[in-house]
C-alpha positions as CSV (number, residue, x, y, z in Angstrom):
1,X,119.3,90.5,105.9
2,X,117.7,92.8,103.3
3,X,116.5,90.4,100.2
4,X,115.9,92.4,96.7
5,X,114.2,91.5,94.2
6,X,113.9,93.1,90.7
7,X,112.4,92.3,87.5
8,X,111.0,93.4,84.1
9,X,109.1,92.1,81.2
10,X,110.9,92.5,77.4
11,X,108.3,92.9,74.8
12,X,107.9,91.7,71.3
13,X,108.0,95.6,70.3
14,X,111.2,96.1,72.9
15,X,114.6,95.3,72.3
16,X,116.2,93.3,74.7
17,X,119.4,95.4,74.7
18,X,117.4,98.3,75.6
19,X,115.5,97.6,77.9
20,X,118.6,95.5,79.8
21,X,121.1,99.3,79.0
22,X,117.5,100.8,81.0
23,X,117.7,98.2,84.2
24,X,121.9,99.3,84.2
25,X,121.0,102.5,84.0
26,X,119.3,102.2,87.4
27,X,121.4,98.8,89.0
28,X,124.6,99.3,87.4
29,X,126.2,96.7,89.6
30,X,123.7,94.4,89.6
31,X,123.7,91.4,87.2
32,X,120.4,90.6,85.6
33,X,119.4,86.8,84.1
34,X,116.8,86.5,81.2
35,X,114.2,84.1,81.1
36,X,113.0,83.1,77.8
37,X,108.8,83.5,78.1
38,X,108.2,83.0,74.4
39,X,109.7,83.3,71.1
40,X,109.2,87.4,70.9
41,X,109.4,87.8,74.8
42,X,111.2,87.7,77.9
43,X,111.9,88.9,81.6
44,X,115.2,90.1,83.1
45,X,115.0,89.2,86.8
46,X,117.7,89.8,89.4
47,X,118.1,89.0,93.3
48,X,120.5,90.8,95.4
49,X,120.8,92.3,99.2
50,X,120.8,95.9,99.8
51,X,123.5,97.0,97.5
52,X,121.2,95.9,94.3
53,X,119.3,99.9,96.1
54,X,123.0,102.0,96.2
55,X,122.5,103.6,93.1
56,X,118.9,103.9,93.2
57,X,119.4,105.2,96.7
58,X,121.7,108.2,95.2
59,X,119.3,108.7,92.6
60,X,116.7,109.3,94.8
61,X,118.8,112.2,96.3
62,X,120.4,113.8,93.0
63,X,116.7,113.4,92.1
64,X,115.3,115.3,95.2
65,X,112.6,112.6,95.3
66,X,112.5,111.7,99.1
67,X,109.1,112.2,99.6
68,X,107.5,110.9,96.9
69,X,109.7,107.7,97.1
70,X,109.0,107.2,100.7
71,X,105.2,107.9,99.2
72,X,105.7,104.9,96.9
73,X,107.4,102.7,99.5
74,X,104.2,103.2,102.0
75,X,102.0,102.3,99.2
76,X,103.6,98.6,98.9
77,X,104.0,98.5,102.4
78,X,102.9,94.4,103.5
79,X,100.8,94.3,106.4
80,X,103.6,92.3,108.3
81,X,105.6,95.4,107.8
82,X,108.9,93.2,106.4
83,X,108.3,94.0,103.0
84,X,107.4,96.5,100.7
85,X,106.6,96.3,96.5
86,X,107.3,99.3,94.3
87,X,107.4,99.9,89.9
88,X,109.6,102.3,88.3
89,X,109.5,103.3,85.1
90,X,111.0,101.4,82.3
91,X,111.0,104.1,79.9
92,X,112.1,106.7,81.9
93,X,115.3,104.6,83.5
94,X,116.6,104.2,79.8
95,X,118.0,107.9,80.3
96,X,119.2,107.0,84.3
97,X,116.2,108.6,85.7
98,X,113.1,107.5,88.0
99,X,109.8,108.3,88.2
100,X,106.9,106.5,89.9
101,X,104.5,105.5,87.7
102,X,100.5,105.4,89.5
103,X,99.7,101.9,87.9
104,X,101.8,99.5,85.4
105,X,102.6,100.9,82.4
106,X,101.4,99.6,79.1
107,X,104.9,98.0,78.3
108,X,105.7,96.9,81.7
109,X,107.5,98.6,84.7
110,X,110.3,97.7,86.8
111,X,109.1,96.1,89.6
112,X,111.1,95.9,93.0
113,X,110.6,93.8,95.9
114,X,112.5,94.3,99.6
115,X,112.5,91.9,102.2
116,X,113.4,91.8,105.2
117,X,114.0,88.9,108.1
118,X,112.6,91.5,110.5
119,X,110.4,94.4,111.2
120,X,113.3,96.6,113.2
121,X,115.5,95.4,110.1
122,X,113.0,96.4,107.6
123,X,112.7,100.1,109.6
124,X,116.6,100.3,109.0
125,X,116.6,100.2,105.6
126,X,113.3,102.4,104.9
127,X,115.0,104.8,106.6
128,X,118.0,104.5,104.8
129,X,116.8,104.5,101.4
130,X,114.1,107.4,102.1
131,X,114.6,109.2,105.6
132,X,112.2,111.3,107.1
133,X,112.8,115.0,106.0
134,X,111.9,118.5,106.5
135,X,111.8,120.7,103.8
136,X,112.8,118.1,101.8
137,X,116.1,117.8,103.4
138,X,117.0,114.6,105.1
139,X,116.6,114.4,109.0
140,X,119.3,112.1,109.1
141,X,121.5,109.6,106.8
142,X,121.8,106.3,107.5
143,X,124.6,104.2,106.5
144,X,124.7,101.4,104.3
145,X,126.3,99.1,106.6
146,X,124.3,100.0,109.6
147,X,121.1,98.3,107.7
């Protein structure tokens, strides 16, 4: 099984409405919990399966970001090869778009975490979220269910 995790820190200088309309924009079926930190701050902090990633998965398409998200996925890649760690931006996802930020961002980033109970399982859903392409064109596409 395919374990997601996503979170994201809410600012004294954020509003929690935004910044919870930003995470819909980019998990729009995924319900989010927030975690009181202090009296200015918080964290929104979800934990799904693999279809927490559909929308993000067509995103990365309309987007024509294969690449670079596979790029991103390598980078987080554990050295077990079952898991992989990844921020998007915050800012950016409050208009329904991504974009890979190099390093956290000053107000915080989305950060994503996928698990898997296995390394051929894991292989599934890389491919599946970011295939191998040519030209930037998908070699294959995977189906949801067959992760």
């Amino acid at each position: 099984m395919i374990h997601v995790e996503i979170y994201t820190d809410v600012n004294p200088t954020e509003s929690r409405d935004k910044v919870h309309s930003a995470l819909s924009q980019i998990f729009p079926d995924t319900e989010f919990e927030f975690e009181e930190l202090s009296q200015h701050s918080g964290r929104f902090k979800a934990v799904g399966d693999i279809y927490a990633l559909k929308h993000l998965h067509n995103l990365i398409r309309e987007e024509e970001i294969i690449d670079t998200s596979r790029t991103r996925l390598n980078v987080g890649l554990s050295e077990d090869e079952m898991s992989t760690s990844f921020i998007i931006s915050k800012q950016v996802a409050t208009v329904g778009r991504l974009n890979y930020p190099a390093q956290e961002e000053t107000l915080g980033s989305i950060n994503i975490t996928v698990r898997a109970d296995s390394v051929e399982e894991f292989e599934r859903f890389y491919d599946w979220l970011t295939p191998p392409t040519e030209d930037g064109v998908p070699d294959f596409e995977n189906d949801i269910k067959d992760v």
